[in-house]
C-alpha positions as CSV (number, residue, x, y, z in Angstrom):
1,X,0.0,0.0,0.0
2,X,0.8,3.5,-0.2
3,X,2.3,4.5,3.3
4,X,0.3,7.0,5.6
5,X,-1.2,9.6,3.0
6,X,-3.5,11.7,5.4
7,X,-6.6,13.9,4.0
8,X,-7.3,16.9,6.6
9,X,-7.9,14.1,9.8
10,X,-6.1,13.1,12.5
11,X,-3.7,14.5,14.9
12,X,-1.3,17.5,13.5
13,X,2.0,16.0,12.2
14,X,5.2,16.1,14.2
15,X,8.3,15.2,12.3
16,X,9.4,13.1,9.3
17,X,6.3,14.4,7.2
18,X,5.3,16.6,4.0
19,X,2.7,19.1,4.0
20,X,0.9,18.8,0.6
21,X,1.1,22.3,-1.0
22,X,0.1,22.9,-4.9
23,X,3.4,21.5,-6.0
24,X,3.1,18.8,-4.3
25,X,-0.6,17.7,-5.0
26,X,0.3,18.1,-9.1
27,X,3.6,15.9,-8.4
28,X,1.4,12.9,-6.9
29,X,-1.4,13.6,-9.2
30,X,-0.6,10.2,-11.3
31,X,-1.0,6.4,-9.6
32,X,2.4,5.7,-10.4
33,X,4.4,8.0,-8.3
34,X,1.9,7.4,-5.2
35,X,3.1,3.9,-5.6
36,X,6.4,4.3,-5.9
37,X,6.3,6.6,-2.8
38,X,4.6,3.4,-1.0
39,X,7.3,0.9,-2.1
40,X,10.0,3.7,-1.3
41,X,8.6,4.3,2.4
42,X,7.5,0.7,3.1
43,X,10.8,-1.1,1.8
44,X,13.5,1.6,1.3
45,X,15.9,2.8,-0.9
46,X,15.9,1.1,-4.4
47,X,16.6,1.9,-7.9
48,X,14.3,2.4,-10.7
49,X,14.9,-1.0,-12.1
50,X,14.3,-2.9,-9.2
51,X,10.9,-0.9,-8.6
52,X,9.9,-1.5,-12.4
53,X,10.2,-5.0,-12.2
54,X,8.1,-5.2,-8.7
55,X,5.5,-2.6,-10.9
56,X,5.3,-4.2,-14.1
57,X,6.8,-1.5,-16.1
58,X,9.8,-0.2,-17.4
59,X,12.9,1.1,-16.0
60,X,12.2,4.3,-18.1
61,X,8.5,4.8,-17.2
62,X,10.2,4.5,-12.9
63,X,13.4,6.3,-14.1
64,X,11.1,9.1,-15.3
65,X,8.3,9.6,-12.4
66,X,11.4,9.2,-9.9
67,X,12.7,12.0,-11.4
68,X,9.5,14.4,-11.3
69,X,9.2,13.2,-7.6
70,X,12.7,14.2,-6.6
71,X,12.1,17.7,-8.7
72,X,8.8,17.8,-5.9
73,X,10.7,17.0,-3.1
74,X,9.4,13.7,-2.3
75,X,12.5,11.5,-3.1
76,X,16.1,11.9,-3.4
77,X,19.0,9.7,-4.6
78,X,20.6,7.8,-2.5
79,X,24.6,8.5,-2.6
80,X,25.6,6.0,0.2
81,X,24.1,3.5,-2.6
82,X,24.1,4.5,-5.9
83,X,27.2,4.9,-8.7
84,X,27.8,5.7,-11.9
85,X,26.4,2.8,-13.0
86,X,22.9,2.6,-10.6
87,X,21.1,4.9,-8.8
88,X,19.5,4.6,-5.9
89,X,16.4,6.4,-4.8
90,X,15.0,6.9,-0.9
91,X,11.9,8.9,0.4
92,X,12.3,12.4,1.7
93,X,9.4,11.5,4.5
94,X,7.1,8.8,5.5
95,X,4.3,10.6,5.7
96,X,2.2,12.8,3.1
97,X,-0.4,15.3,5.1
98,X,-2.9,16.9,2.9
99,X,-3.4,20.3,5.7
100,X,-4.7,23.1,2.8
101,X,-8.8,22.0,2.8
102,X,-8.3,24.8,-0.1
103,X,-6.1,23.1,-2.4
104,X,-8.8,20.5,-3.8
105,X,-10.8,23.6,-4.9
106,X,-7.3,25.5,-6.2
107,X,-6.3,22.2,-7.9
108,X,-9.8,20.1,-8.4
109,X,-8.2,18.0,-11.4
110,X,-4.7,17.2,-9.3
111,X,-6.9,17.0,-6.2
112,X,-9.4,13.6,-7.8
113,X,-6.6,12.3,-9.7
114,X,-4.3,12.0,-6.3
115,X,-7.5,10.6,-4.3
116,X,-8.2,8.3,-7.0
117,X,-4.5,7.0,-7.2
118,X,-4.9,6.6,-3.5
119,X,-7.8,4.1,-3.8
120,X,-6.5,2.4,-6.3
121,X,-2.9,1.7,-4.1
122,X,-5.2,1.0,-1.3
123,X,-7.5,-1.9,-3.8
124,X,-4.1,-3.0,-4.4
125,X,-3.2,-3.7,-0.9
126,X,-6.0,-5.5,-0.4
127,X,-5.9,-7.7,-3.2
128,X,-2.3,-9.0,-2.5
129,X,-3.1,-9.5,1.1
130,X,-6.2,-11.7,-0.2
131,X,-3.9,-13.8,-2.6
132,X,-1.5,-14.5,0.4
133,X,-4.6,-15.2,2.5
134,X,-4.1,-18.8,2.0
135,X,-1.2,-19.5,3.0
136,X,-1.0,-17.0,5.6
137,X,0.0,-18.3,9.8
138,X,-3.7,-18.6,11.3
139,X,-3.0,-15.8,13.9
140,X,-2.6,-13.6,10.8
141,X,-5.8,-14.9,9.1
142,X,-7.6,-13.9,12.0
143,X,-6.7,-10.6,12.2
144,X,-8.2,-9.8,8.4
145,X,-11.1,-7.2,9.6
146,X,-13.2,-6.3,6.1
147,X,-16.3,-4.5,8.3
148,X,-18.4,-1.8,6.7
149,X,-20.7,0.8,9.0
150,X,-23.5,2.5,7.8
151,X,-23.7,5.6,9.9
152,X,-25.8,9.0,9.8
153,X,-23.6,11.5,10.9
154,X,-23.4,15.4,10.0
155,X,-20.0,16.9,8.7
156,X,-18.5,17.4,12.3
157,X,-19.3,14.1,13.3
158,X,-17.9,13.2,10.7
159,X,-14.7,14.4,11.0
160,X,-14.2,14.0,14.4
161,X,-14.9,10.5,14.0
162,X,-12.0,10.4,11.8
163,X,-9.9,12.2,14.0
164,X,-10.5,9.9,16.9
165,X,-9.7,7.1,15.1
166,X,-6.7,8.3,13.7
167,X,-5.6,9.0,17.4
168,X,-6.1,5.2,18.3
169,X,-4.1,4.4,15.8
170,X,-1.8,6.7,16.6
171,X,-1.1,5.0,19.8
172,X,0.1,1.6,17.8
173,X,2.5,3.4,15.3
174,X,6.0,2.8,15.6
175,X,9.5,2.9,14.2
176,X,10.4,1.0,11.5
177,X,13.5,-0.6,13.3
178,X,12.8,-4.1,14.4
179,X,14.5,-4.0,17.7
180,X,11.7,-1.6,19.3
181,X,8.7,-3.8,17.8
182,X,8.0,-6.7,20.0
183,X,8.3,-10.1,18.7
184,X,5.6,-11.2,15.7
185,X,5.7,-8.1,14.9
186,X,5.0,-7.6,11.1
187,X,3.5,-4.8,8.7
188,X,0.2,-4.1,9.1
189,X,-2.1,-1.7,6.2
190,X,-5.0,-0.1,8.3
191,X,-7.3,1.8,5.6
192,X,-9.1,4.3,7.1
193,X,-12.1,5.6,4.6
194,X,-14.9,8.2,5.8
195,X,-17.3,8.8,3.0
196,X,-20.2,10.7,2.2
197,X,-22.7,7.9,0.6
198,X,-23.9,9.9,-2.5
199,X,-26.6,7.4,-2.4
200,X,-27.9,7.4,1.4
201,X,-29.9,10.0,3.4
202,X,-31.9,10.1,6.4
203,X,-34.1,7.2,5.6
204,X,-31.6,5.2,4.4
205,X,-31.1,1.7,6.3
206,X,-27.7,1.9,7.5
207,X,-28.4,4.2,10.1
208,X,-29.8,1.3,12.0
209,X,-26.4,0.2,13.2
210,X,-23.3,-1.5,12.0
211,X,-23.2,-4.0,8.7
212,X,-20.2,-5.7,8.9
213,X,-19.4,-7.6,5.4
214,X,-16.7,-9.6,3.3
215,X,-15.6,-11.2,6.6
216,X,-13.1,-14.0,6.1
217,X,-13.7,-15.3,9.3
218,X,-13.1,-14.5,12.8
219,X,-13.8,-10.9,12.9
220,X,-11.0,-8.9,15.0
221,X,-9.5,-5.2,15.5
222,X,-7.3,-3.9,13.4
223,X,-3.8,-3.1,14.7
């Protein structure tokens, strides 16, 4: 998955983050480059060849969106690693923050294409962790959680729902290096989504309570 890309919720950002201005928004506007972000953040530095062959695509199509990522400020290469022969590329930050509520009316086209590349990371996510499923340790098959709620909230509620979410999982976040996770400790993709249903309204049925769906079995938080 793409790693934390956060969209006006959740608590302000501290360090080791990048505050999405214009620039920035019309840099990440394209699936690619929210990807390569992801694999950048999630795995570390690599080079555009290594990235195009976990991606599918060429060396020159990575070599390319690399490059109008670095000019944004989102990556850099890597000089510890790379040579005249390879370079290497690392993220700038791990964490995007979208902090401007005004930017997705300045920049409406940028705005839905980086929202849209963001869902379509996320769907991506998903689907691999569903085609390891199978052969996955049972403790981790039971922590897949795939509930929906249908709620009927206004705006505020809304948000601070999201907010107080974000805060919980706050709590759980921590740094990359292995020695100050406890033991089992692996990577975890929490997808957070708060969405106006464009087809719901007061009398709709999901404000009855929670519909939980697509559950592979045992039903359990998600860390």
């Amino acid at each position: 998955m793409t790693e934390p890309q956060k969209w006006q919720h959740g608590p302000e950002p501290q360090t080791d983050v990048v505050v999405l201005d214009a620039k920035g928004l019309r840099a990440l506007a394209h699936p690619v480059r929210v990807q390569l972000v992801g694999l950048l953040r999630r795995h570390g530095p690599s080079t555009a060849t290594r990235l195009a062959e976990r991606m599918g695509l060429t060396s020159g199509a990575t070599s390319y969106h690399l490059r109008q990522l670095a000019a944004a400020g989102f990556v850099a290469e890597d000089p510890e690693r790379g040579n005249a022969r390879e370079r290497w590329w690392k993220p700038l930050h791990q964490t995007t923050w979208w902090a401007d509520r005004d930017l997705a009316d300045e920049e409406p086209e940028a705005a839905i294409a980086y929202l849209r590349s963001i869902v379509a990371a996320n769907a991506l996510t998903t689907q691999r962790a569903l085609n390891a499923f199978e052969t996955m340790p049972q403790e981790w098959r039971r922590s897949f959680d795939f509930s929906d709620w249908g709620l009927l909230l206004t705006p505020e509620e809304a948000r601070s729902l999201a907010g107080e979410v974000a805060e919980v999982i706050g709590r759980y976040r921590r740094s990359d290096a292995r020695d100050t996770a406890p033991d089992g400790a692996e990577r975890v993709a929490v997808v957070l989504q708060v969405l106006p249903d464009p087809e719901g309204g007061p009398d709709d049925d999901a404000q009855a309570g929670a519909a939980a769906t697509g559950e592979t079995g045992e039903t359990e938080d998600r860390a």
